[in-house]
Structure formats: structure tokens, C-alpha cells
C-alpha positions as CSV (number, residue, x, y, z in Angstrom):
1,X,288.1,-25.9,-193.5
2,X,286.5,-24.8,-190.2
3,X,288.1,-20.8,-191.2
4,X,286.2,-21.0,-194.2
5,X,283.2,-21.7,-193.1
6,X,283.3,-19.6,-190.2
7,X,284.2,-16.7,-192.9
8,X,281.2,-17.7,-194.9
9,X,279.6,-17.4,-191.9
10,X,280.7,-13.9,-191.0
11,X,279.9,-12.6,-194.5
12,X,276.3,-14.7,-194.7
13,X,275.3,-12.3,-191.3
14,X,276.8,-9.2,-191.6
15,X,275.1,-9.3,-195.5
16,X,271.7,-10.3,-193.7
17,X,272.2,-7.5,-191.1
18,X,273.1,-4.8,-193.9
19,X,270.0,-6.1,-195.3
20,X,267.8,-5.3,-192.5
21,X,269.5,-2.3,-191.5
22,X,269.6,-0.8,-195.6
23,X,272.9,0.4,-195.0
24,X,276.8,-1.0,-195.5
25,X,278.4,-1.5,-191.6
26,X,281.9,-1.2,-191.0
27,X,282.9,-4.4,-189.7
28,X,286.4,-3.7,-187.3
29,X,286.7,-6.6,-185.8
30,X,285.6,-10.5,-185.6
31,X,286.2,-13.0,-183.3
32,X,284.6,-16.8,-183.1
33,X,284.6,-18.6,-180.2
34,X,283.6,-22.0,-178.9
35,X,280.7,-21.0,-177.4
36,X,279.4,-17.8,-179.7
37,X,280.9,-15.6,-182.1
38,X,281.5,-11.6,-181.9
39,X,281.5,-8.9,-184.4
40,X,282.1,-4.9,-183.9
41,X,280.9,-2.4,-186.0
42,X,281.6,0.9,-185.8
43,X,278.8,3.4,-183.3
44,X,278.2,5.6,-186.2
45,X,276.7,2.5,-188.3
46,X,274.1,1.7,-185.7
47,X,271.2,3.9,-184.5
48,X,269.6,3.6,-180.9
49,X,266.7,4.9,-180.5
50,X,265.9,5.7,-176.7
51,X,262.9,5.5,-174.5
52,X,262.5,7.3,-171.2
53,X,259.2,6.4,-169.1
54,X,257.6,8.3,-167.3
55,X,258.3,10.5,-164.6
56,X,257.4,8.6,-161.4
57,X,257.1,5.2,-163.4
């Protein structure tokens, strides 16, 4: 029972994530843990937008 819930679990985020993001994510890999839970997507699914200060800042 504990699989299936942590499947429903999986699915419940990456479908609330894809909702933020507006986009589908490839999901490669998942792994749960006792203490949190990990899920890799693929770098081309995510955007990072990058901020360099200022010189001398």
C-alpha cells in the first residue's frame, strides 16, 4: 500500500509542477526516501534564468 501511495504521490506533484510550469516534463527517474523524496527531469524541461550583479557588488 505504501508504493501506491507514494505513486499517487509522484503523479499528484509532477501534475501540479507541469501545471505551474505549462509544459509536460520528462520524468527519468524517481526515488522516495525516508527522509524526502527525489525526482529528475530532464535540463531541457526546465528554464534558469540567470542574474549577474553588478560589477564591484
Amino acid at each position: 500500500m505504501q508504493n501506491k501511495l507514494a505513486h499517487t504521490s509522484e503523479h499528484a506533484f509532477i501534475g501540479s509542477l507541469q501545471k505551474l510550469m505549462g509544459k509536460t516534463l520528462n520524468v527519468r527517474k524517481v526515488e522516495h526516501r525516508d527522509y524526502d523524496n527525489l525526482v529528475l527531469i530532464t535540463a531541457k524541461d526546465i528554464e534558469v534564468e540567470c542574474y549577474r550583479g553588478r560589477k564591484g557588488s
